[in-house]
Biopython code that builds the backbone (N, CA, C, O; Angstrom):
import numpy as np
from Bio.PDB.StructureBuilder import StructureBuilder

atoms = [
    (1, "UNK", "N", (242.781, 0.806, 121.135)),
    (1, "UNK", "CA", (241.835, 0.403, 120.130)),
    (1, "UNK", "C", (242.032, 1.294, 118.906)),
    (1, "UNK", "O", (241.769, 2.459, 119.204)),
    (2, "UNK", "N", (242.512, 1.109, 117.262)),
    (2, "UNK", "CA", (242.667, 2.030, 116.789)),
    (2, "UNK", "C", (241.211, 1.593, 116.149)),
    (2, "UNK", "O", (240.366, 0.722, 116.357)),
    (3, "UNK", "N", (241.440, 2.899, 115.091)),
    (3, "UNK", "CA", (240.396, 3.813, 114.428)),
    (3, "UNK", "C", (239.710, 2.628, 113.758)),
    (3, "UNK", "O", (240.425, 1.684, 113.421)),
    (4, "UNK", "N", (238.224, 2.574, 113.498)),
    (4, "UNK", "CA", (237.471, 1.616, 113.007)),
    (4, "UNK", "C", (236.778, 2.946, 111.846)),
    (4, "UNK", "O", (236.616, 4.133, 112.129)),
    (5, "UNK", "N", (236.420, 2.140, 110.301)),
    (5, "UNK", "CA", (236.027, 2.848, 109.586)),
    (5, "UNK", "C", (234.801, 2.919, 110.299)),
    (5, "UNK", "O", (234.556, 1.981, 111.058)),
    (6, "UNK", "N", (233.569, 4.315, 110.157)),
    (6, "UNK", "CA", (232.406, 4.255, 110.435)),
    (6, "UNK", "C", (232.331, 4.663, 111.840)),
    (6, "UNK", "O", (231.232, 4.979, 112.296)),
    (7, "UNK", "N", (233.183, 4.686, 112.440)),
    (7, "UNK", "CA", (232.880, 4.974, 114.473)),
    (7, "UNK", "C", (232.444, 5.887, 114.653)),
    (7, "UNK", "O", (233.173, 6.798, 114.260)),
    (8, "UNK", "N", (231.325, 6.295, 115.189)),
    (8, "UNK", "CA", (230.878, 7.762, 115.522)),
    (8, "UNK", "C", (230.034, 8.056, 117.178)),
    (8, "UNK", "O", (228.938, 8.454, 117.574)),
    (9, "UNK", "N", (231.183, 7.631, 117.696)),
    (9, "UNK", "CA", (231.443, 7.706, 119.425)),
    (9, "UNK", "C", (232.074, 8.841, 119.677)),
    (9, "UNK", "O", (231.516, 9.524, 120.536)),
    (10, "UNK", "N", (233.284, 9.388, 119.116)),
    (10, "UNK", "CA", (233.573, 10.622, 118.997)),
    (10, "UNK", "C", (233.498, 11.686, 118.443)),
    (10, "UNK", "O", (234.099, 11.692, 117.368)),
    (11, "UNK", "N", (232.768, 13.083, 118.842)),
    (11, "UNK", "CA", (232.414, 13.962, 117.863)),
    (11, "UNK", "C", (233.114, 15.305, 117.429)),
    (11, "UNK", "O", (232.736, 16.258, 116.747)),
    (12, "UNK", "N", (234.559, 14.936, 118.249)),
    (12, "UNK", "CA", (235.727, 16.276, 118.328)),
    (12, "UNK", "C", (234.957, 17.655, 118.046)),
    (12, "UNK", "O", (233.741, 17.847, 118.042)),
    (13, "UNK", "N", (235.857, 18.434, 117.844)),
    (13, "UNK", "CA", (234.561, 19.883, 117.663)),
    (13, "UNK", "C", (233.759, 20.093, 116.789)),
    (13, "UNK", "O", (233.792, 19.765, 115.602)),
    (14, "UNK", "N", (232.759, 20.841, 117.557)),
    (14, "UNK", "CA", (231.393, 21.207, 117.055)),
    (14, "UNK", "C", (231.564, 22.114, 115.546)),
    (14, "UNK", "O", (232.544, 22.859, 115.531)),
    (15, "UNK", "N", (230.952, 22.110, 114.664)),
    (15, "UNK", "CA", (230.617, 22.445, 113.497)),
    (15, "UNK", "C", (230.931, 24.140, 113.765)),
    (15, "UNK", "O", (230.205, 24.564, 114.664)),
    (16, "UNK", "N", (231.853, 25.193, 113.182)),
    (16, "UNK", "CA", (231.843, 26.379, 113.413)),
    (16, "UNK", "C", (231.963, 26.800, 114.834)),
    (16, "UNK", "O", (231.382, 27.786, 115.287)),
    (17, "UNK", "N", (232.909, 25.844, 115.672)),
    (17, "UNK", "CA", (233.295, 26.134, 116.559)),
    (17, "UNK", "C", (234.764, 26.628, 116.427)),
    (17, "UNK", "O", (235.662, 25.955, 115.922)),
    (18, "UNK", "N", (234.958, 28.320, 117.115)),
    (18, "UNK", "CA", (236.799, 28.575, 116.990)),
    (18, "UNK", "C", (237.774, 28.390, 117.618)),
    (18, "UNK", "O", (237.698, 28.732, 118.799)),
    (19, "UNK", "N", (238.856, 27.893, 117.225)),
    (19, "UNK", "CA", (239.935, 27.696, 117.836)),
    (19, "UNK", "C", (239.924, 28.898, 119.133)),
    (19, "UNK", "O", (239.553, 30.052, 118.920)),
    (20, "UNK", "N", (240.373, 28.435, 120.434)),
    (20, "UNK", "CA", (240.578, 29.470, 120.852)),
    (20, "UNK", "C", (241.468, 30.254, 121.043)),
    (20, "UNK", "O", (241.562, 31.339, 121.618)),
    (21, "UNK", "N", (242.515, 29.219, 120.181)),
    (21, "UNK", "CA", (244.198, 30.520, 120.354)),
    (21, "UNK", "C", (244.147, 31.563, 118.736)),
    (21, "UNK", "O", (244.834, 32.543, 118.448)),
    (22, "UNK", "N", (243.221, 30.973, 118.048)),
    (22, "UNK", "CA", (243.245, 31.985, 117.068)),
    (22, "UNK", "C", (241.808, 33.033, 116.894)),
    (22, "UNK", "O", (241.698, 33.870, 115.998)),
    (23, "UNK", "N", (240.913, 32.803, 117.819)),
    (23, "UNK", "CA", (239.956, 33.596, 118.542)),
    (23, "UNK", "C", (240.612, 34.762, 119.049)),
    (23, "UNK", "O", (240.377, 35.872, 118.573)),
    (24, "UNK", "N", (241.446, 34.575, 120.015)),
    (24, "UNK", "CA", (242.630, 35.605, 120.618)),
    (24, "UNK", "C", (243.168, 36.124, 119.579)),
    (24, "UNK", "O", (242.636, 37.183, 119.248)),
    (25, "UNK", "N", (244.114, 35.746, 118.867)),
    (25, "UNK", "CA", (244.744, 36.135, 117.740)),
    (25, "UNK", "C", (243.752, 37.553, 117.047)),
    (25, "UNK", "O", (244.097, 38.677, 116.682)),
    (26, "UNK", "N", (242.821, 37.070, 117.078)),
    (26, "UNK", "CA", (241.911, 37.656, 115.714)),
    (26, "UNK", "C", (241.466, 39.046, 116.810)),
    (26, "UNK", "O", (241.270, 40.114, 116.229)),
    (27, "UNK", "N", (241.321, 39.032, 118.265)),
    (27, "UNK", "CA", (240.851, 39.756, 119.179)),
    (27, "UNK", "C", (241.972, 40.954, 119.247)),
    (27, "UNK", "O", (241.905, 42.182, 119.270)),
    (28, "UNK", "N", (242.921, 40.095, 119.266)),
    (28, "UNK", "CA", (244.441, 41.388, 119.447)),
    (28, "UNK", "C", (244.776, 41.987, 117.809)),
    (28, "UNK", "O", (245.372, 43.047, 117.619)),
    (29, "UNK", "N", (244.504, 41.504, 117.208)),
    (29, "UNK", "CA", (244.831, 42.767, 116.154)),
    (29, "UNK", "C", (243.370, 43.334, 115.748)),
    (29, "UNK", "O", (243.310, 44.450, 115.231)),
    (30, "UNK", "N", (242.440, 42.743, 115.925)),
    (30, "UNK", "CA", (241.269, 43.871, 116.187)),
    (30, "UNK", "C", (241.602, 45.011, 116.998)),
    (30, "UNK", "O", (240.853, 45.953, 116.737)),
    (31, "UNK", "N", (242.517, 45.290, 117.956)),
    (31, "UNK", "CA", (242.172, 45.727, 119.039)),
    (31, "UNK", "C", (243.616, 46.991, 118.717)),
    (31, "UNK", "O", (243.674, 48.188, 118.995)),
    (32, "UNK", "N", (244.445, 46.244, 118.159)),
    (32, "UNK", "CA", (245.610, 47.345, 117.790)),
    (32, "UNK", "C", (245.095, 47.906, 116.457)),
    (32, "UNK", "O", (245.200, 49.129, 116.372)),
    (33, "UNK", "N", (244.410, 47.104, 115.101)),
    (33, "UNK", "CA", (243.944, 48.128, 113.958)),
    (33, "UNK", "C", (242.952, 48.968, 114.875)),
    (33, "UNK", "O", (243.439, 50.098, 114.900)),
    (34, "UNK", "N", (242.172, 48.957, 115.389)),
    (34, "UNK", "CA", (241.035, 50.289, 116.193)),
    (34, "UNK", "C", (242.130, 51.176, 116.847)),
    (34, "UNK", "O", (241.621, 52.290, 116.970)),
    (35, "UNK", "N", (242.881, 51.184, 117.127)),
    (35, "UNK", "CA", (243.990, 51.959, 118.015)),
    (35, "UNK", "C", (244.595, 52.621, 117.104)),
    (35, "UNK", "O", (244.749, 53.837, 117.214)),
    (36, "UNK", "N", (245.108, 51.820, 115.891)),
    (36, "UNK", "CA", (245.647, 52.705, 114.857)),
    (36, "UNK", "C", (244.861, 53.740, 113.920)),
    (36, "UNK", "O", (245.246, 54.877, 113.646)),
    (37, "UNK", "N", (243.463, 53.006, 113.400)),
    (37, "UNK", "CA", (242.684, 53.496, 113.714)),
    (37, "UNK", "C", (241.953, 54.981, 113.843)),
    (37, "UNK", "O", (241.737, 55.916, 113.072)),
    (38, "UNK", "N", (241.711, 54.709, 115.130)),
    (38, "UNK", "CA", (241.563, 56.113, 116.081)),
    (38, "UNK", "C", (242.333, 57.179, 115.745)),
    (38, "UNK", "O", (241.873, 58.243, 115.331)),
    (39, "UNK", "N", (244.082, 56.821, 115.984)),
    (39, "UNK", "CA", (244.998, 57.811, 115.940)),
    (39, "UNK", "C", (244.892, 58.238, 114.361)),
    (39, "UNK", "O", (244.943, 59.463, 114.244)),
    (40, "UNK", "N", (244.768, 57.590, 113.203)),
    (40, "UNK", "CA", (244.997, 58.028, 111.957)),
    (40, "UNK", "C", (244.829, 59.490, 111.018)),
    (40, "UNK", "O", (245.374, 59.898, 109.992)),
    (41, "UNK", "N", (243.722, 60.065, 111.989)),
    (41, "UNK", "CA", (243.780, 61.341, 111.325)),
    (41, "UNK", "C", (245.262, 62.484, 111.574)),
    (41, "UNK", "O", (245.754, 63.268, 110.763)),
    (42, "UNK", "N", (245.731, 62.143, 113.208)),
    (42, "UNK", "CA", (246.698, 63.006, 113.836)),
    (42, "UNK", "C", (248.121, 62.398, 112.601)),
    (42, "UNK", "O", (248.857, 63.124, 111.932)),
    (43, "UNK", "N", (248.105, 60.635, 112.665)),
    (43, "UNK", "CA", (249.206, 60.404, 112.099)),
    (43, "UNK", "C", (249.475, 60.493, 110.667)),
    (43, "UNK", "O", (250.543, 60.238, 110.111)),
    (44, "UNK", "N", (247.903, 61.058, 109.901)),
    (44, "UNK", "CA", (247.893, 61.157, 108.466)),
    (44, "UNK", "C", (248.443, 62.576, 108.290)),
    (44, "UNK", "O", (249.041, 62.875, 107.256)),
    (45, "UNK", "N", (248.228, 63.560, 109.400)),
    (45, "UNK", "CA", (248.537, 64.633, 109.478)),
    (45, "UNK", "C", (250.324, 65.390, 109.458)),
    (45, "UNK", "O", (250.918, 66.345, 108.958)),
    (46, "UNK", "N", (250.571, 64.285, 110.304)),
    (46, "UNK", "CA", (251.879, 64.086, 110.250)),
    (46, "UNK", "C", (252.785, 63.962, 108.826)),
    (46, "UNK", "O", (253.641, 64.577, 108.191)),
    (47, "UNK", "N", (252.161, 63.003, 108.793)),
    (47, "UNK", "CA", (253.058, 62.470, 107.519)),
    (47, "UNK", "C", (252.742, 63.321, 106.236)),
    (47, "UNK", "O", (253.589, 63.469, 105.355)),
    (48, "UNK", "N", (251.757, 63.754, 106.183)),
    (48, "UNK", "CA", (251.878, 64.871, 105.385)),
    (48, "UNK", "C", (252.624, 65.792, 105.435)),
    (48, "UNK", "O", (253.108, 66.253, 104.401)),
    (49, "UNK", "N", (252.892, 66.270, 106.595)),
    (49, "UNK", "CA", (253.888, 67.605, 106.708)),
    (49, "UNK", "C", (255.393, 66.741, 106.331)),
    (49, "UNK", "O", (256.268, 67.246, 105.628)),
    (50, "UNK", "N", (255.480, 65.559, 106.854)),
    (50, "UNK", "CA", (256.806, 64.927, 106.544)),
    (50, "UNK", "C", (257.143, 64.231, 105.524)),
    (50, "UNK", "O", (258.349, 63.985, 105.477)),
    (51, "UNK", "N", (256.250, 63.649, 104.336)),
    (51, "UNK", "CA", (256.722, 62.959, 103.386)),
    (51, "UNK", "C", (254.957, 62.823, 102.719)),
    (51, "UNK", "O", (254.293, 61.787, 102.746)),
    (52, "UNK", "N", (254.530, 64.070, 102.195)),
    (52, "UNK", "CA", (253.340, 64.436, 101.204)),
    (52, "UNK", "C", (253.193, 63.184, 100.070)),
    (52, "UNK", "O", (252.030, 62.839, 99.860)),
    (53, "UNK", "N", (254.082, 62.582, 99.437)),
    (53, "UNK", "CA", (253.953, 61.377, 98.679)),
    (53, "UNK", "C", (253.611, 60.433, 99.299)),
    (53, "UNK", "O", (252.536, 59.895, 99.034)),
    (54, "UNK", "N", (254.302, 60.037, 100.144)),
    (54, "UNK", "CA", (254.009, 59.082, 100.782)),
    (54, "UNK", "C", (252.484, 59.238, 101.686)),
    (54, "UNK", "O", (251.667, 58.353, 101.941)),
    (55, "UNK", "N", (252.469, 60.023, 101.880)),
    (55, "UNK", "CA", (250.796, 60.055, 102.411)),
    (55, "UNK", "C", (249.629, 59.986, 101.116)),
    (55, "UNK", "O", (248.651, 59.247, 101.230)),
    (56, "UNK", "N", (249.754, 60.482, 100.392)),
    (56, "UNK", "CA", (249.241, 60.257, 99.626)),
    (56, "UNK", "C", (248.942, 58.931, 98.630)),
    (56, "UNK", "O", (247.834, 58.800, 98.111)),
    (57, "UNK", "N", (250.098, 57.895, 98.393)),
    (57, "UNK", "CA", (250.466, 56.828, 98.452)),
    (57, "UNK", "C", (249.586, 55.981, 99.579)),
    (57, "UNK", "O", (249.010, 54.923, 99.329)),
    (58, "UNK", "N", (249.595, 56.630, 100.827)),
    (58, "UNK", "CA", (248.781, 55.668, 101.999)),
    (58, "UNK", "C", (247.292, 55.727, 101.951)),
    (58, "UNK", "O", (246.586, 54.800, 102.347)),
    (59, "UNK", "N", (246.853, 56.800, 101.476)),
    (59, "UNK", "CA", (245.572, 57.232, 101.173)),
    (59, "UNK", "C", (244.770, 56.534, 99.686)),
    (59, "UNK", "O", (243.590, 56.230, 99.513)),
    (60, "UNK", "N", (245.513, 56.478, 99.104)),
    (60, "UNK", "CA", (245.520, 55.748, 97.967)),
    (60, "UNK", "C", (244.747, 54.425, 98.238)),
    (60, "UNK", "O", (243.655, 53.952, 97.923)),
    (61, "UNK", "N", (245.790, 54.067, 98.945)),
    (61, "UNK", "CA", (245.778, 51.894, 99.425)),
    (61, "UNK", "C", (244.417, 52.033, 100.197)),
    (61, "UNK", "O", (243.462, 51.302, 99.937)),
    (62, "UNK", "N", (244.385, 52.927, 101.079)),
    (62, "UNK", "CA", (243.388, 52.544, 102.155)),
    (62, "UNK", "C", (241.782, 53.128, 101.477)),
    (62, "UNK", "O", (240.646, 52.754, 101.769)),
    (63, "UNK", "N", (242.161, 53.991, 100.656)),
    (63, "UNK", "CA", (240.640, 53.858, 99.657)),
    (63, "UNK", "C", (240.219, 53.101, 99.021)),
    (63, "UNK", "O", (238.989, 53.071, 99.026)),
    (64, "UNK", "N", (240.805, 52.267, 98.293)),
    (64, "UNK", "CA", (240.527, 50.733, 97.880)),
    (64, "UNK", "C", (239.449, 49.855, 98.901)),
    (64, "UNK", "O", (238.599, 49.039, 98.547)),
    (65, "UNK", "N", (239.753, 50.265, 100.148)),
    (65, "UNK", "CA", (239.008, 49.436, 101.207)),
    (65, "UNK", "C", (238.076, 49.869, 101.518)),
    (65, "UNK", "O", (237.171, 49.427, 102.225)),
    (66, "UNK", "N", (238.295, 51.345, 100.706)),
    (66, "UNK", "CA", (236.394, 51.963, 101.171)),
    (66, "UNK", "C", (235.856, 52.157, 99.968)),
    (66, "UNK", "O", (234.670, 52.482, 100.036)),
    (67, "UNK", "N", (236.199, 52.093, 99.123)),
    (67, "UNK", "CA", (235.330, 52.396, 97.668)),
    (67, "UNK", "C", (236.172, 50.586, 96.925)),
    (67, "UNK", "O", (237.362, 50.293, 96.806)),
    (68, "UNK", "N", (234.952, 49.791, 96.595)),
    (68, "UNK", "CA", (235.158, 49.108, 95.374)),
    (68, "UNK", "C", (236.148, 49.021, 94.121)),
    (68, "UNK", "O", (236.043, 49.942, 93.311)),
    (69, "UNK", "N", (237.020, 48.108, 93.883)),
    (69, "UNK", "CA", (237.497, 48.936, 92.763)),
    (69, "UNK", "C", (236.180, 48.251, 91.483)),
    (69, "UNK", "O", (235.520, 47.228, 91.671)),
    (70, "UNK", "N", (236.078, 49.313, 90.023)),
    (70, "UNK", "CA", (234.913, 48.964, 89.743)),
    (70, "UNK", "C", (235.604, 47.949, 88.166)),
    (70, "UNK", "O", (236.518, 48.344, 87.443)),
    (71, "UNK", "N", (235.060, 47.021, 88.052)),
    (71, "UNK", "CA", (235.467, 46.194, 86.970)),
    (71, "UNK", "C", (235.131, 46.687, 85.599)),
    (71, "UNK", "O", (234.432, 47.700, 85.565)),
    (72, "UNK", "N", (235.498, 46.159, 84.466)),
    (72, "UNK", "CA", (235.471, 46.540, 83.076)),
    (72, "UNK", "C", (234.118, 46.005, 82.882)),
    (72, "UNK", "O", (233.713, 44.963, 83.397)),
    (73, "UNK", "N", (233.417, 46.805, 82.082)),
    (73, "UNK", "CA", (232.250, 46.101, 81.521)),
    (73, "UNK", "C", (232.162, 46.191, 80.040)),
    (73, "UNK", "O", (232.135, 47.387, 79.753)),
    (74, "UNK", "N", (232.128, 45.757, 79.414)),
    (74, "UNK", "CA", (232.109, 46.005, 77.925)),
    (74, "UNK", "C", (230.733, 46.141, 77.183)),
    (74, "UNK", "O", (230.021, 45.161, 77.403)),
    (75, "UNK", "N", (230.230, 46.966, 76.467)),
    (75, "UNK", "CA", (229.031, 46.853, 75.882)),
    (75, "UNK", "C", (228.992, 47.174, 74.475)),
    (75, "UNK", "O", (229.960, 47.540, 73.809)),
    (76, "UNK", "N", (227.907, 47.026, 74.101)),
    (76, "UNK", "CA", (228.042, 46.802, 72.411)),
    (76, "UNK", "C", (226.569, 47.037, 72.184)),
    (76, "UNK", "O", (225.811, 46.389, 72.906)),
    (77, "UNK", "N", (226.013, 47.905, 71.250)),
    (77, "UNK", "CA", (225.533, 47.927, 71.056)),
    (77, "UNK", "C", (225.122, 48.163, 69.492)),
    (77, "UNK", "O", (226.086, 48.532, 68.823)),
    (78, "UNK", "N", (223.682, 48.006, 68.631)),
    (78, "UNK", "CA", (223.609, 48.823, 67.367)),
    (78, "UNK", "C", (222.770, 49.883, 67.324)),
    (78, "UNK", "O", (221.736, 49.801, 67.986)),
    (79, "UNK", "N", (222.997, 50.933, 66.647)),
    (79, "UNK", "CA", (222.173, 51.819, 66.180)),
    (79, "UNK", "C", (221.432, 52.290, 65.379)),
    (79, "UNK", "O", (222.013, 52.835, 64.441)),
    (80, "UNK", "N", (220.010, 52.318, 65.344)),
    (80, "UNK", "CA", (219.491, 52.038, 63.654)),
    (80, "UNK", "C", (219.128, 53.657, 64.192)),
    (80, "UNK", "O", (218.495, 53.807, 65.237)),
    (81, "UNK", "N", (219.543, 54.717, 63.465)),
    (81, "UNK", "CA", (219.593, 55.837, 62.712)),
    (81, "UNK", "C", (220.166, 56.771, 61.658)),
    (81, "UNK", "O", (221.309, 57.112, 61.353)),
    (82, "UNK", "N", (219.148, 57.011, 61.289)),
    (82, "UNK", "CA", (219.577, 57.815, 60.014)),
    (82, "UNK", "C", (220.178, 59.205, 59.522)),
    (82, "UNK", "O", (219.504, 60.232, 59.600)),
    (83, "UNK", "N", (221.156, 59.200, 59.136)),
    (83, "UNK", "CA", (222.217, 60.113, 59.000)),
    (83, "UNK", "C", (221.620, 61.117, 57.766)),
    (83, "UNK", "O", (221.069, 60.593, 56.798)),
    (84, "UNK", "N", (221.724, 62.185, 57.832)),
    (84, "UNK", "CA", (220.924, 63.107, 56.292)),
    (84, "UNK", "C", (222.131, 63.658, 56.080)),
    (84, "UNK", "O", (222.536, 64.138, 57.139)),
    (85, "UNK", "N", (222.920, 63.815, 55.168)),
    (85, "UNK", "CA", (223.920, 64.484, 54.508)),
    (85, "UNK", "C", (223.281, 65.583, 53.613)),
    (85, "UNK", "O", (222.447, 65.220, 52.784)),
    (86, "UNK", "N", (223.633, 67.002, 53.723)),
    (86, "UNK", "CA", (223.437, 67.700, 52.399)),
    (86, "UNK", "C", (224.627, 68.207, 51.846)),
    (86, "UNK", "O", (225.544, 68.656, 52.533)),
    (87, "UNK", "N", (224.631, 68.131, 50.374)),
    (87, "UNK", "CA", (225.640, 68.854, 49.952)),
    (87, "UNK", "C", (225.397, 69.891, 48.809)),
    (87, "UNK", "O", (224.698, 69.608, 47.836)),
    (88, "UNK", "N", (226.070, 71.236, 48.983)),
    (88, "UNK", "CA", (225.379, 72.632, 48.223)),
    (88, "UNK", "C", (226.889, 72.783, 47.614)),
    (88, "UNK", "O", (227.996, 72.997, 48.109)),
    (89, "UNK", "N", (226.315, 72.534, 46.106)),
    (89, "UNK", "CA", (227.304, 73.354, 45.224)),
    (89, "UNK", "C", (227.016, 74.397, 44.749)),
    (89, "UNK", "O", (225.915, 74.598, 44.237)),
    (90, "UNK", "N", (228.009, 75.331, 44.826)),
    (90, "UNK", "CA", (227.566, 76.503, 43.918)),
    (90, "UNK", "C", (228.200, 76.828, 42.264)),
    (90, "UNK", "O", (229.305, 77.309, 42.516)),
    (91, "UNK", "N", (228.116, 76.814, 41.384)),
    (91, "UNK", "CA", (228.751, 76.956, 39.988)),
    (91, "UNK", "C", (227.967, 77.759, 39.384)),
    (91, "UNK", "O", (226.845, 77.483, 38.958)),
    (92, "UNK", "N", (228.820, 79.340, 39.285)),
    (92, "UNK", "CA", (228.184, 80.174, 38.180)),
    (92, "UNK", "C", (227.044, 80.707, 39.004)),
    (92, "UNK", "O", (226.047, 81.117, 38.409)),
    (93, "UNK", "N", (227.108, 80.747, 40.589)),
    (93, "UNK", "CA", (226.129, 81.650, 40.984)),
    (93, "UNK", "C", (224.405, 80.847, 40.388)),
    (93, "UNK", "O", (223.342, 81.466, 40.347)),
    (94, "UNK", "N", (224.664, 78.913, 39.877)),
    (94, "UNK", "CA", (223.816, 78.212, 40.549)),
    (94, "UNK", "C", (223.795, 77.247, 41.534)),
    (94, "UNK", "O", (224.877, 76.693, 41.734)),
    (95, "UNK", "N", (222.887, 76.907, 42.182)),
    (95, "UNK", "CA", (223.028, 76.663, 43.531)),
    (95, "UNK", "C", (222.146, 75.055, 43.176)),
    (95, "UNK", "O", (220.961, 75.092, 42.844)),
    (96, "UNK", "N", (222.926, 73.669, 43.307)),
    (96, "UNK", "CA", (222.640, 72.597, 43.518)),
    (96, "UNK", "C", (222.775, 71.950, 44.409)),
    (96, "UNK", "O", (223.924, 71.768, 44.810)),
    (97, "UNK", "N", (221.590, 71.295, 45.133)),
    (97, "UNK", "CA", (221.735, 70.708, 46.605)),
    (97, "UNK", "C", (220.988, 69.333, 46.215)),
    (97, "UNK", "O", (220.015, 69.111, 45.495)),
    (98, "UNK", "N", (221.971, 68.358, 47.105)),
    (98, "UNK", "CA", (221.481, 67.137, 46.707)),
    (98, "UNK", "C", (221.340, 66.399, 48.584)),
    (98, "UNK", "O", (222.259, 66.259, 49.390)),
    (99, "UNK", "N", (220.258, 66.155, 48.712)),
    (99, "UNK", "CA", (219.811, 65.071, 50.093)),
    (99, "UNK", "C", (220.921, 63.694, 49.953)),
    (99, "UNK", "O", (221.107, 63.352, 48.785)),
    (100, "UNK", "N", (221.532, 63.027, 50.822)),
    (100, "UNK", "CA", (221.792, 61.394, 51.082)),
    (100, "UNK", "C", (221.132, 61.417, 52.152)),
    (100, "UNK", "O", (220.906, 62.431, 52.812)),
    (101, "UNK", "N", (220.700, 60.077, 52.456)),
    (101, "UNK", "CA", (220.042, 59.788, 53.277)),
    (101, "UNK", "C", (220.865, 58.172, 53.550)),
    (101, "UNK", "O", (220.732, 57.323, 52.669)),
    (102, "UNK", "N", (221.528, 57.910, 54.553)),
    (102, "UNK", "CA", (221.833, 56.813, 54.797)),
    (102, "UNK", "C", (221.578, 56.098, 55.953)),
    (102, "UNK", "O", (221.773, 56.744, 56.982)),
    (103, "UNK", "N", (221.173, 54.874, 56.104)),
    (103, "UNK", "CA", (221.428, 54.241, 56.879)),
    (103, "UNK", "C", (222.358, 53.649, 58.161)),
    (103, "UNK", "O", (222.605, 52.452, 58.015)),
    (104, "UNK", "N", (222.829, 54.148, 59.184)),
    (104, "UNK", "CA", (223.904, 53.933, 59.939)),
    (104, "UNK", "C", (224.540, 52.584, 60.191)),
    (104, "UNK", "O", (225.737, 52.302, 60.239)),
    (105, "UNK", "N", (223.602, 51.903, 60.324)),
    (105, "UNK", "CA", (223.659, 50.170, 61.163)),
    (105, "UNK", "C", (224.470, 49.532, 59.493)),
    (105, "UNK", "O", (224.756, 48.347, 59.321)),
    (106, "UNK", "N", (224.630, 50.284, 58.780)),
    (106, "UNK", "CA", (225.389, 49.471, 57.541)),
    (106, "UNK", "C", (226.624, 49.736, 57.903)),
    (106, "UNK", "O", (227.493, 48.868, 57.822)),
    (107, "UNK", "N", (226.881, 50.980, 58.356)),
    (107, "UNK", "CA", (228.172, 50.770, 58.757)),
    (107, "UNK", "C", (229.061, 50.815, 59.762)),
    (107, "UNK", "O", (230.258, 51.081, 59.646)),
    (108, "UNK", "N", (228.231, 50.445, 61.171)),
    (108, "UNK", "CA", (228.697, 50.113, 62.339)),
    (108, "UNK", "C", (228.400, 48.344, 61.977)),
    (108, "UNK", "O", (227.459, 47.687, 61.531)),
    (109, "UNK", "N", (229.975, 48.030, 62.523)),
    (109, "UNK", "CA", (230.167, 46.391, 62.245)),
    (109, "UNK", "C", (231.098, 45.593, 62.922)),
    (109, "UNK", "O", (231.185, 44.392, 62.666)),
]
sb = StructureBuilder()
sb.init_structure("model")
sb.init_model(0)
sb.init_chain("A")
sb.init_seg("    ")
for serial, (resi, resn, name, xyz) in enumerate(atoms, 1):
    if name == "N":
        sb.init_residue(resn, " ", resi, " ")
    sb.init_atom(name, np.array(xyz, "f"), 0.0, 1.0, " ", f" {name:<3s}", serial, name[0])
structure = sb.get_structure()
């Protein structure tokens, strides 16, 4: 009898049900990363004494997996404050000082 549009006599697998050869799958390298794992401090140890770049290099990668890397954020902002400039001339032993007072946000743009 083939396939009729609409038939719903058969309900093949259940919704979020797992394969079970890739259930296994997923069980055995669970089971060798914990093993590796475990050993990693002795074998980080190692490899330091034997190739210091390269451990360091490995340490590198595997911090990524424990710290976030953190994205760009860009911000922008304005600033409304006011800048006081003084400027003191002296000529002839007299002494002229003049205030500016400017505005900042004129010239952030």
């Amino acid at each position: 009898m083939p396939f009729e549009k609409g038939h719903k006599l058969a309900t093949g697998r259940p919704r979020g049900a797992i394969n079970r050869s890739s259930e296994m799958m997923k069980l055995s390298i669970a089971r060798a990363t914990n093993k590796v794992l475990d050993d990693l401090p002795k074998i980080m140890e190692d490899m330091i004494k034997k190739d210091p770049k390269g451990a360091v290099d490995i340490a590198l990668k595997l911090l990524e997996f424990h710290l976030p890397k953190q994205s760009r954020v860009e911000m922008r902002a304005e600033i409304e404050q006011k800048i006081q400039q003084i400027s003191i001339n002296i000529n002839n032993g007299e002494i002229n000082q003049h205030r500016y007072n400017e505005d900042v946000s004129e010239h952030i743009g």
